[in-house]
VOVEXDO-451391 format. One record per residue (C-alpha): residue number from 1; z, y, x. Coordinates in steps of 0.05 Angstrom, whole numbers. Layout:
VOVEXDO-451391
+-----+--------+--------+--------+
!   k !     pz !     py !     px !
+-----+--------+--------+--------+
! NUM !      Z !      Y !      X !
...
+-----+--------+--------+--------+
end
This chain:
VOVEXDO-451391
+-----+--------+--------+--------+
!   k !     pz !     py !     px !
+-----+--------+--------+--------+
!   1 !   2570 !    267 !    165 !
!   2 !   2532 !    320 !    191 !
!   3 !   2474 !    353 !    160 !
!   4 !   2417 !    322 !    202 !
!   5 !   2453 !    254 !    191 !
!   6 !   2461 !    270 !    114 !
!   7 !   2385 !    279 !    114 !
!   8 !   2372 !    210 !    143 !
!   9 !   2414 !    185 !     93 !
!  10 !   2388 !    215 !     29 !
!  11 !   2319 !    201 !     53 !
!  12 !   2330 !    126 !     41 !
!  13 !   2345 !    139 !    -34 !
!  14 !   2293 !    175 !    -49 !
!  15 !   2233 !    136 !    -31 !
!  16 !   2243 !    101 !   -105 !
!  17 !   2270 !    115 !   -168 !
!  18 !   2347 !    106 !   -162 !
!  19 !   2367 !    104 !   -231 !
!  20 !   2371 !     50 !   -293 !
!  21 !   2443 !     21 !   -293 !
!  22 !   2456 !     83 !   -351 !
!  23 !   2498 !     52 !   -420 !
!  24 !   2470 !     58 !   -475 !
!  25 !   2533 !     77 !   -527 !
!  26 !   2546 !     98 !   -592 !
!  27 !   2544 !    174 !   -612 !
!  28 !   2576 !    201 !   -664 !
!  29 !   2534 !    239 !   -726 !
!  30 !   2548 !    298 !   -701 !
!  31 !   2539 !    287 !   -626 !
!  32 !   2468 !    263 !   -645 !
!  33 !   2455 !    311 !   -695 !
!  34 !   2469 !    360 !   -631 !
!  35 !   2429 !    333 !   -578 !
!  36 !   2372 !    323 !   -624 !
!  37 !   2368 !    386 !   -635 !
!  38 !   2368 !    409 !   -580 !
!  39 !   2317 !    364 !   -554 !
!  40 !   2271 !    379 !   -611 !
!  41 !   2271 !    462 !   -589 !
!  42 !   2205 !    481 !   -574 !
!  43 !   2213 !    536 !   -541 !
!  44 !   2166 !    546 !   -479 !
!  45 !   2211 !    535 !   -413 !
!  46 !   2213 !    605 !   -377 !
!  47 !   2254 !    634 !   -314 !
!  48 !   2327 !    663 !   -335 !
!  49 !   2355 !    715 !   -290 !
!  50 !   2380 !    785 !   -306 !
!  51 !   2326 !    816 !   -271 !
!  52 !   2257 !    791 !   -258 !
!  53 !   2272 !    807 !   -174 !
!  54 !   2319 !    748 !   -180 !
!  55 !   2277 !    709 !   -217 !
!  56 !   2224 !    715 !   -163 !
!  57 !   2270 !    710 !   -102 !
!  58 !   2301 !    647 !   -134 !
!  59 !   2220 !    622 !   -152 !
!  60 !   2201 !    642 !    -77 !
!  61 !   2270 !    609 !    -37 !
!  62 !   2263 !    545 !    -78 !
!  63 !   2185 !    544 !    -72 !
!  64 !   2194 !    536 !      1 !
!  65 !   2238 !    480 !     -8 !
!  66 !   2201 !    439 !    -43 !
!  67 !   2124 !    446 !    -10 !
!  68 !   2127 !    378 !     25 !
!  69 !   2152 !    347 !    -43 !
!  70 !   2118 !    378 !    -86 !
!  71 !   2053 !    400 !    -51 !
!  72 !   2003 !    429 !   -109 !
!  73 !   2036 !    496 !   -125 !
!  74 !   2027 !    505 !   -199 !
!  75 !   2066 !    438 !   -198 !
!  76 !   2116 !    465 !   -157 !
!  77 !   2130 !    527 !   -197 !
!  78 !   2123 !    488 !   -271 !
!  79 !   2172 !    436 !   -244 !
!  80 !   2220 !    500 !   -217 !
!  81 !   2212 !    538 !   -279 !
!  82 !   2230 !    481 !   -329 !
!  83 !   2293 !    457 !   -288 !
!  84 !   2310 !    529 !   -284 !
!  85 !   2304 !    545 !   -359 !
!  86 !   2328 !    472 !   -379 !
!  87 !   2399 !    472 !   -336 !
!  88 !   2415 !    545 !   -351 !
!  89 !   2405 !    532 !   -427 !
!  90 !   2448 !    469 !   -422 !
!  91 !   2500 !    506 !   -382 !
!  92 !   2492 !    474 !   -317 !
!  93 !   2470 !    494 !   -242 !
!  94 !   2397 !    492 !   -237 !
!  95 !   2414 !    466 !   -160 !
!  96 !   2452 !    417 !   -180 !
!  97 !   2396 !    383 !   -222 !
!  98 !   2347 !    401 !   -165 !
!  99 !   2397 !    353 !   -117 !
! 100 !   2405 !    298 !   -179 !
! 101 !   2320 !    298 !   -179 !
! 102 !   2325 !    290 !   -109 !
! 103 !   2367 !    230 !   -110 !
! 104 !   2338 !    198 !   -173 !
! 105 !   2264 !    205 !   -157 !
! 106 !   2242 !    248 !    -98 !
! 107 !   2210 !    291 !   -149 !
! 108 !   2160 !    236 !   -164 !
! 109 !   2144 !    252 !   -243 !
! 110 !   2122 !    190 !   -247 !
! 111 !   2173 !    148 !   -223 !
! 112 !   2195 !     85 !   -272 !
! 113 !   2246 !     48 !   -243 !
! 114 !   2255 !    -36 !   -243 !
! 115 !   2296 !    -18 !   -320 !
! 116 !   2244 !     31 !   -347 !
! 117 !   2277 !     96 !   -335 !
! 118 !   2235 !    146 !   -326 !
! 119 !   2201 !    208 !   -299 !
! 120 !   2237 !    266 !   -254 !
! 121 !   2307 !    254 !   -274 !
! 122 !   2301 !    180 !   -297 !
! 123 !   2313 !    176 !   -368 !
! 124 !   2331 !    121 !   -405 !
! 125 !   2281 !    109 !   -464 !
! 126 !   2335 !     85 !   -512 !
! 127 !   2346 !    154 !   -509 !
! 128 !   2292 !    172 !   -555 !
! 129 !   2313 !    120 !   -610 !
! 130 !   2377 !    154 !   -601 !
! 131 !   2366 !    233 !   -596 !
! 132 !   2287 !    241 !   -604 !
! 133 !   2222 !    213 !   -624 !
! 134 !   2185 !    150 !   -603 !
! 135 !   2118 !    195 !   -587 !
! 136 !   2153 !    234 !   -535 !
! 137 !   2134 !    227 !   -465 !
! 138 !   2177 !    218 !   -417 !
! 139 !   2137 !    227 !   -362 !
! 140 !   2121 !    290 !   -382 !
! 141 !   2152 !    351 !   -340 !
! 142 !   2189 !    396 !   -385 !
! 143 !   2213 !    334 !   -443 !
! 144 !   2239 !    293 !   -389 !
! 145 !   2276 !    349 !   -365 !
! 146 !   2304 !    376 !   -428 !
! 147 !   2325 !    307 !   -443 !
! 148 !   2358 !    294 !   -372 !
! 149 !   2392 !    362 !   -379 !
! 150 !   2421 !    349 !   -446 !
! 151 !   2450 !    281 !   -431 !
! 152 !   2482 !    309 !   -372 !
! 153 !   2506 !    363 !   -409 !
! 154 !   2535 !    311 !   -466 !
! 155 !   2576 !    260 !   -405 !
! 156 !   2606 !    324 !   -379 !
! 157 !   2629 !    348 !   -436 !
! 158 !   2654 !    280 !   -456 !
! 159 !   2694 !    282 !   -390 !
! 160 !   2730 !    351 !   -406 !
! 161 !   2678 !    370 !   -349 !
! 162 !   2702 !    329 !   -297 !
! 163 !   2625 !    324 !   -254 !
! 164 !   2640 !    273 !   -204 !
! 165 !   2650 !    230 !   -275 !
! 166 !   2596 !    249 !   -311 !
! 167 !   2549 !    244 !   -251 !
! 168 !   2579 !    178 !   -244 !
! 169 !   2562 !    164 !   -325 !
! 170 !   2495 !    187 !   -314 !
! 171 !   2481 !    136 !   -261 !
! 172 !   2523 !     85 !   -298 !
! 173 !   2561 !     78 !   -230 !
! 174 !   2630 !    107 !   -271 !
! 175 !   2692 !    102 !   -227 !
! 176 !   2643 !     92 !   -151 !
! 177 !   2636 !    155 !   -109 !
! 178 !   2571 !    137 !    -78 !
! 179 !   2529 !    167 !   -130 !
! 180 !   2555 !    229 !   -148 !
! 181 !   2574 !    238 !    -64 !
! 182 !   2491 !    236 !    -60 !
! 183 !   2485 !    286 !   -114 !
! 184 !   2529 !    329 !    -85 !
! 185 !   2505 !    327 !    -17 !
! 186 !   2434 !    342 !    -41 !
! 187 !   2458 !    394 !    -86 !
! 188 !   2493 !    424 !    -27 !
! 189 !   2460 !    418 !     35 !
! 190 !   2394 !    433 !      6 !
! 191 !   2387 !    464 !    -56 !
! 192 !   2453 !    512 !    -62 !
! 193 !   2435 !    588 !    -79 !
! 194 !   2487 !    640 !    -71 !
! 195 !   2451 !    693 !   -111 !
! 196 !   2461 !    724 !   -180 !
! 197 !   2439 !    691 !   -237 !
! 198 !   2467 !    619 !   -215 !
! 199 !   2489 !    578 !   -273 !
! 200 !   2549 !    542 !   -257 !
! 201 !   2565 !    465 !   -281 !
! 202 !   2615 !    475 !   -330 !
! 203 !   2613 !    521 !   -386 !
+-----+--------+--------+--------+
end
């Protein structure tokens, strides 16, 4: 499939939320004691590059991308900032969750989907019974992405980091290639970055 076909393509998945067949399953204590916490870190979401060049070449090449989806910029650069911060400090390519956004809600932030799943990367809610707090928004920029990028972080490392499964956990489309193939094109064709500071999707 070529690149202008690819974009036909994705373009159909993205005009609602794609998510909400995602299983609910039972962590272990120490699993949830885990992802809690790392849910529950404050800390204010801020660019991490070696050098603050990189950090505004990566700000200004990713910017571009996203003006038609995102068109207000302090939108654009909060929602760039916090995927940035949130997939680095989960260990995972900040372009790849820019492609999984892009196939799970268009970067709508307020996308619910026919299940309830929610918000930018279309979390679950029984996700906050299970890792956070019932008063937490998931609608809200930066918690639905620290939530999105620490449940992807937990199916990859319960696949030994196997992506094309935990992609395919995340969706709750485990075993088909059609989710994680949309991921991956998105991820690919228009959201890869080749310069320094790129986290990579395994630890």
């Amino acid at each position: 499939m070529n690149k202008f076909a690819l974009a036909a393509f994705l373009s159909l998945y993205v005009c609602a939320a794609f998510a909400g067949a995602q299983k609910e399953e039972a962590l272990s204590s120490s699993v949830q004691s885990a992802m809690s916490r790392a849910i529950g870190d404050g800390v204010q979401a801020k660019l991490i590059f070696p050098t603050q060049a990189e950090a505004d070449a990566w700000m200004a090449e990713m910017s571009a991308r996203l003006a038609k989806r995102i068109p207000d910029e302090f939108m654009r650069r909060k929602v760039l900032t916090a995927v940035q911060y949130e997939a680095t400090r989960a260990g995972l390519d900040p372009q790849l969750v820019l492609g999984l956004i892009h196939i799970e809600s268009g970067f709508n932030r307020y996308a619910i989907s026919p299940v309830g799943a929610r918000g930018l990367m279309q979390v679950m809610p029984f996700w906050q019974r299970q890792i956070g707090t019932s008063d937490q928004n998931l609608l809200d920029v930066n918690t639905n992405l620290r939530y999105g990028c620490t449940i992807l972080r937990h199916y990859l490392d319960i696949e030994n980091g196997d992506l094309f499964r935990a992609l395919g956990r995340y969706n709750g489309s485990l075993g088909r290639a059609e989710y994680p193939n949309l991921v991956y094109g998105a991820w690919k064709n228009y959201y890869a970055w080749s310069g320094a500071g790129n986290s990579v999707a395994q630890r």
